[in-house]
C-alpha positions in Angstrom: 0.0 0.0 0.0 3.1 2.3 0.8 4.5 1.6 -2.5 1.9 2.3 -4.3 0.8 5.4 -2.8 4.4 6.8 -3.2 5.0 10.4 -4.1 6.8 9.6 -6.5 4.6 7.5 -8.0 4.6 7.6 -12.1 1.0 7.8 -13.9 -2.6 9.4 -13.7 -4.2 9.6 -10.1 -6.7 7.3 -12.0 -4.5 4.9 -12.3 -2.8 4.8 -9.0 -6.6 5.0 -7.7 -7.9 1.8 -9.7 -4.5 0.2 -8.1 -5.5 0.6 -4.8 -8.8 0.1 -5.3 -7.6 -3.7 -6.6 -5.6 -4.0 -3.9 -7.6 -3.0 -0.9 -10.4 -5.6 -2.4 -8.0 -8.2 -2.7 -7.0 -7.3 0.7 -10.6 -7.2 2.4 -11.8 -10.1 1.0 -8.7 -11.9 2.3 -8.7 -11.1 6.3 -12.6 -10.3 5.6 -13.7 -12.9 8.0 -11.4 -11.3 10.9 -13.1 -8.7 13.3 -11.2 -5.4 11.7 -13.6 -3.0 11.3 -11.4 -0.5 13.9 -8.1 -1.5 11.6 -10.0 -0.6 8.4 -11.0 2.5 9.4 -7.6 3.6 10.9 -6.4 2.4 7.1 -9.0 4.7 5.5 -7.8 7.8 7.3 -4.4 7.1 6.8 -5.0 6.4 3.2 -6.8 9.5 2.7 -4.2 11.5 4.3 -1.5 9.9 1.9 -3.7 11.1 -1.7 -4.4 14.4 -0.2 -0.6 14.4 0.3 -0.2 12.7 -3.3 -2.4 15.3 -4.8 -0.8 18.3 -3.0 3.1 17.2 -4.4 1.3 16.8 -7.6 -0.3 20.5 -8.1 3.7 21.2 -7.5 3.6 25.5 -7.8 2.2 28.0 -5.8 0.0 29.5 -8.7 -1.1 25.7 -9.4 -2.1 25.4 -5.7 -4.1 28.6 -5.7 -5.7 28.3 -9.1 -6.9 24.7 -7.8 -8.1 25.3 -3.9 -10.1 28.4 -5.7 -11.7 26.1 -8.2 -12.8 23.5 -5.1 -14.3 26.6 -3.5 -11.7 28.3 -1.0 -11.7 31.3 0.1 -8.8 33.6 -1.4 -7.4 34.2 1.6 -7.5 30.7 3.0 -6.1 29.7 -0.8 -2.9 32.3 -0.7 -2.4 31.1 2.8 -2.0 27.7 2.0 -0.7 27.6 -1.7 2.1 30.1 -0.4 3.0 27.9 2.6 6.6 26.7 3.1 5.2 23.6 5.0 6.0 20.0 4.3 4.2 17.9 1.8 2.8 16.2 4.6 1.8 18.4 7.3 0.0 20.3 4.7 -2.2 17.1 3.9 -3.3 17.4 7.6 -4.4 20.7 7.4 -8.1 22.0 7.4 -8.5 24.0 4.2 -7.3 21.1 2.1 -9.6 18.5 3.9 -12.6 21.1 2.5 -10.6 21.4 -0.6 -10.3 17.6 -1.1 -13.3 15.3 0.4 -13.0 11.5 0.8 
């Protein structure tokens, strides 16, 4: 799942998406009969986080980042804020703005 969620992962976010999405089903219907609902949705969140974080590498320059937090409906302050932040790749990914930027 690490590997294939990598930031430097070559191809389309399509393509990286259908991946996982083969591999999680695989995966679930594997250890399906185990009680791992809690494990699951730790997964999930932690899944999330790494495609926000994915996406955000991705949009690469400032003007990118603005261009696309406006066109997902932030606020141009919140949107300078953030596309202009000298932040990590990941810590960005946690913030708020790009959670209401980027839903599940």
């Amino acid at each position: 799942m690490r590997k294939s969620t990598s930031r430097k992962q070559p191809g389309t976010f399509e393509e990286i998406i259908k991946k996982i999405n083969q591999l999680t089903t695989g995966w679930i219907n594997y250890y399906g009969i185990a009680r791992m609902k809690q494990f699951i949705i730790n997964i999930r969140k932690w899944l999330n986080h790494r495609l926000r974080q994915l996406i955000w590498k991705r949009w690469k320059k400032p003007k990118t980042k603005y261009r696309m937090l406006r066109k997902y409906g932030i606020s141009h302050d919140d949107a300078m804020i953030l596309a202009n932040s000298r932040k990590g790749y990941w810590r960005i990914s946690k913030s708020e703005i790009l959670h209401q930027a980027i839903k599940k």
